[in-house]
C-alpha positions as CSV (number, residue, x, y, z in Angstrom):
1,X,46.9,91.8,51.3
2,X,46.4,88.1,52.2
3,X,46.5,86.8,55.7
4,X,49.7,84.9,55.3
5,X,51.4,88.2,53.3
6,X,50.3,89.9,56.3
7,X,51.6,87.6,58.8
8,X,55.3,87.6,56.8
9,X,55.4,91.4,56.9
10,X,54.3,91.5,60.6
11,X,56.9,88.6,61.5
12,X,59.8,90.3,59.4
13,X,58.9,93.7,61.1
14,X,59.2,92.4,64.9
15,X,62.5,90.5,64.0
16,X,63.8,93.8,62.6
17,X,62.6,95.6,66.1
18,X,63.9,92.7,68.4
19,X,67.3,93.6,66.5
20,X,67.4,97.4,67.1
21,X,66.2,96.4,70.5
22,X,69.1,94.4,71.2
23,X,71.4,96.9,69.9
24,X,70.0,99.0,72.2
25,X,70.6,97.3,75.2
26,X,74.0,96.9,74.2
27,X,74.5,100.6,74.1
28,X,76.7,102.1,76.4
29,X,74.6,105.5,76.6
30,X,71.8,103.9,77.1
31,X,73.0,102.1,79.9
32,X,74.3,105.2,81.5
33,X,71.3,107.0,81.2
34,X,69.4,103.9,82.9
35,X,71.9,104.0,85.4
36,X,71.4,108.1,85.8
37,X,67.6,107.8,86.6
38,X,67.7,104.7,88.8
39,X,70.3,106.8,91.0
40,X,68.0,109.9,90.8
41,X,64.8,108.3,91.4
42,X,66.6,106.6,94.5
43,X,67.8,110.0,95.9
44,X,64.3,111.4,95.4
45,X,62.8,108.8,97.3
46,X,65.7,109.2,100.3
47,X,64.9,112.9,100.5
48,X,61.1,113.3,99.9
49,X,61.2,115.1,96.2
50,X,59.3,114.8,93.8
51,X,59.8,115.5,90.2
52,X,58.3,119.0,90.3
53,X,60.5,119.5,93.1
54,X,63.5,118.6,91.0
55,X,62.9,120.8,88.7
56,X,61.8,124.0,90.7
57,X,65.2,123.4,92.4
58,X,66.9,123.7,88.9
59,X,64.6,126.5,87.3
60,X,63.2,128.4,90.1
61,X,61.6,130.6,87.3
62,X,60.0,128.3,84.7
63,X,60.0,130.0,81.0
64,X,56.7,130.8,79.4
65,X,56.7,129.1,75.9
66,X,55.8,132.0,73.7
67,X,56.6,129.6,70.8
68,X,52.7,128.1,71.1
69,X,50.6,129.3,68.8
70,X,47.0,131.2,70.0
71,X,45.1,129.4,66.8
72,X,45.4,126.7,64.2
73,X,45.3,129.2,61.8
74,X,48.0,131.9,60.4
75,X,46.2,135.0,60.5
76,X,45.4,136.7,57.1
77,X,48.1,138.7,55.4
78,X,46.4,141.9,54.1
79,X,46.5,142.7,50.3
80,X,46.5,145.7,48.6
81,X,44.9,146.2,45.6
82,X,45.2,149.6,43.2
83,X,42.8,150.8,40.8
84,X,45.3,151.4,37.8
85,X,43.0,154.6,36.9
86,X,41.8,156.4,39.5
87,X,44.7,155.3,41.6
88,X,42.2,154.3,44.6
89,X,43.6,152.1,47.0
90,X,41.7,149.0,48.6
91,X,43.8,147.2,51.6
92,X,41.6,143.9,52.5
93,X,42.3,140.5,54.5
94,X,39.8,138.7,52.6
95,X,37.9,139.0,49.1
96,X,34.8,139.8,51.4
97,X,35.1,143.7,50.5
98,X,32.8,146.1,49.3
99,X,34.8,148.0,46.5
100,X,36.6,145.1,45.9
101,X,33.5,143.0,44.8
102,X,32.0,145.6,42.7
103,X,35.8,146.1,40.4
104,X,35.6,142.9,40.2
105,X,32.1,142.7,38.7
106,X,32.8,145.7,36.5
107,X,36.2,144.6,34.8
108,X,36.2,140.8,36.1
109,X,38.3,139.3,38.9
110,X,41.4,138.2,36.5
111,X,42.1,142.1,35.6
112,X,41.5,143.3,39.3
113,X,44.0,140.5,40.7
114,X,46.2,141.7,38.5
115,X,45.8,145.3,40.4
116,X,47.3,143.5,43.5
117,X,50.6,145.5,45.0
């Protein structure tokens, strides 16, 4: 992109924001909300509170988020796989198994995916 293309696009994406942004001021929740923390921030200040104050008075017992995961990564589901003649089972997270490996080396991974419950 040229300098000048880049300058247009940048100059026709702040006039678009200056517009929301006076729509926003113009906005009668907005204003109210404004209004709501300058009045709360004033009463903190009067009475010595803090924000963690605030909110210990409203939720004396804070609520553990359970909804955070422990890892990045979902945990494994685990697969079962049945040898259509013997009727042995395999149950595995992962294709790192013993039995599994060798079925699939004797009748080829295609035919034992196939075997999957």
């Amino acid at each position: 992109m040229s300098k000048i293309a880049e300058y247009k696009a940048l100059e026709a994406s702040l006039a678009e924001q200056l517009k929301q942004l006076e729509a926003l001021k113009n906005d009668n929740e907005l204003k109210r909300e404004i209004e709501f923390e300058t009045k709360l921030r004033a009463l903190m200040e009067k009475y010595g509170v803090n924000l963690r104050g605030i909110i210990s008075i409203l939720d004396p017992q804070p609520r553990v988020n359970v909804t955070v995961p422990t890892s990045r990564r979902s945990e494994r589901k685990i697969k079962v796989y049945k040898h259509p003649k013997t009727g042995e089972v395999v149950e595995t997270k992962g294709g790192n198994h013993k039995v599994l490996k060798s079925w699939k080396s004797e009748f080829g991974a295609e035919a034992v995916e196939s075997w999957l419950q």
